[in-house]
C-alpha positions in Angstrom: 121.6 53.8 68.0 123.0 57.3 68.7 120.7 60.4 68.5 122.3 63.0 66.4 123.1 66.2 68.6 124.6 67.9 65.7 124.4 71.6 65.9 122.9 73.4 63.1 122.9 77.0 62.4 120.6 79.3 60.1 121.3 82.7 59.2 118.5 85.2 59.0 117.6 88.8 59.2 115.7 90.9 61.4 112.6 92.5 59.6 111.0 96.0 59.9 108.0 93.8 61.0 109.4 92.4 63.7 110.4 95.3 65.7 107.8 96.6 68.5 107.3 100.0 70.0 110.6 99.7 72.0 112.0 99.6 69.0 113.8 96.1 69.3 112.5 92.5 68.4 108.8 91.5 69.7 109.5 88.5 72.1 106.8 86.2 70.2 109.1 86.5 67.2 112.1 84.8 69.0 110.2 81.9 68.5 108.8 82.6 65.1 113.0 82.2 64.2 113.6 79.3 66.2 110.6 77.7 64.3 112.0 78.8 61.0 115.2 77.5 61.3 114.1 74.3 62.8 111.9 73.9 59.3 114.6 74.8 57.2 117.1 72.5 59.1 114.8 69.9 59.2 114.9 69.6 55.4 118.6 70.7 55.2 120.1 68.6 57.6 118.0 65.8 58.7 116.6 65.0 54.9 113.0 65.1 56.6 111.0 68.2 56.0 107.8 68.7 58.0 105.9 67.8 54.7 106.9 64.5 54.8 105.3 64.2 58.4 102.5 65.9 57.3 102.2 63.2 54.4 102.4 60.6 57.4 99.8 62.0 59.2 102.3 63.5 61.8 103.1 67.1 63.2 104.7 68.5 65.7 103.4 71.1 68.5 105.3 73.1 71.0 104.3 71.7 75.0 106.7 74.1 76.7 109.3 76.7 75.8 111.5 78.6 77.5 113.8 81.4 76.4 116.5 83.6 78.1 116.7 86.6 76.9 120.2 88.2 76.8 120.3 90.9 74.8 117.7 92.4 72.5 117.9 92.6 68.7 117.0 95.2 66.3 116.6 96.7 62.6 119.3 95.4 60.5 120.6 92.7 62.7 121.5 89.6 61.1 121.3 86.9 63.4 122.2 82.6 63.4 120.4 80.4 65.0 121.8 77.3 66.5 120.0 74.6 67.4 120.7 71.2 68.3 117.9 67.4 68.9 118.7 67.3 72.9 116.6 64.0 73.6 113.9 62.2 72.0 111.0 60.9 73.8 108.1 58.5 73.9 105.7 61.4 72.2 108.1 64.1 72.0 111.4 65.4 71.3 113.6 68.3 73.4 115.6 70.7 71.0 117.6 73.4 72.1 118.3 76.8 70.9 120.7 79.6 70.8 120.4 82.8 68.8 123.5 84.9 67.9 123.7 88.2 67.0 125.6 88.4 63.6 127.8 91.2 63.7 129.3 90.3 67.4 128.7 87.2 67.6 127.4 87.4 71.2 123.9 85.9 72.5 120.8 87.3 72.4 119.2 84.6 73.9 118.9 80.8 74.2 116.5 78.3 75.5 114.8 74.7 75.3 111.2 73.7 73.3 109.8 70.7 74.1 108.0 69.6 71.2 104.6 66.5 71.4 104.3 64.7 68.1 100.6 64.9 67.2 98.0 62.6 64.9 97.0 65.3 62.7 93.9 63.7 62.7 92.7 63.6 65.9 95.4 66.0 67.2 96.5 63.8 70.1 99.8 62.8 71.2 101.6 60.0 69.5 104.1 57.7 70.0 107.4 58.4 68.2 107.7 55.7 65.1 110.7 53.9 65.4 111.5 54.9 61.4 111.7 58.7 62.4 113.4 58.2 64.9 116.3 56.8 62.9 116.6 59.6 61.1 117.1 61.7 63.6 119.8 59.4 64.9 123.6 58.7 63.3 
């Protein structure tokens, strides 16, 4: 079985509420986007929204992150985010990122999250089920 790398892509919009004294994007809400369009696409795309992990007694944290930033976004920007499943592990799953700014179409940044599935229970890593992961594959 083949894990689906499909690239998906979410448009959103940069709020006033996002934008810090330098009068461009906060960093910490790169990731608030990436997050948001992983949800959406998770539902969208994979037929799997998080509630249905939730209602399996599954969720998903972020282990590592790491973002390049290219260029910065501000009020009124419309951006797409892009991300693609990279690689699905014993506990854990890589997804990759890229952000686009709308009206150029150039990068404001990409990066990687490495994501540990948890028991929402005892929040401790657990081991991938095999029926997840064939919905993440093709």
């Amino acid at each position: 079985m083949q894990l689906n790398k499909n690239i998906y892509e979410t448009e959103m919009q940069v709020r006033p509420d996002d934008i810090d004294m330098f009068q461009h994007v906060h960093s910490s809400k790169y990731i608030d986007y990436v997050l948001a369009a992983r949800y959406e696409q998770m539902e969208r795309c994979y037929k799997m929204p998080m509630s249905e992990f939730l209602k399996n007694g599954f969720g998903w944290v972020i282990n590592s992150t790491t973002i390049n930033y290219k260029r910065a976004l501000t009020i009124g920007d419309s951006l797409i985010v892009k991300t693609n499943l990279e690689e699905m592990a014993r506990t854990g799953c890589v997804v990759k990122f890229t952000i686009f700014i709308k009206s150029t179409g150039k990068i404001s940044c990409d990066g990687v999250f490495h994501y540990t599935m948890i028991n929402m229970q005892t929040a401790r890593a657990e081991t991938v089920p095999q029926w997840i992961i064939d919905r993440y594959s093709i």
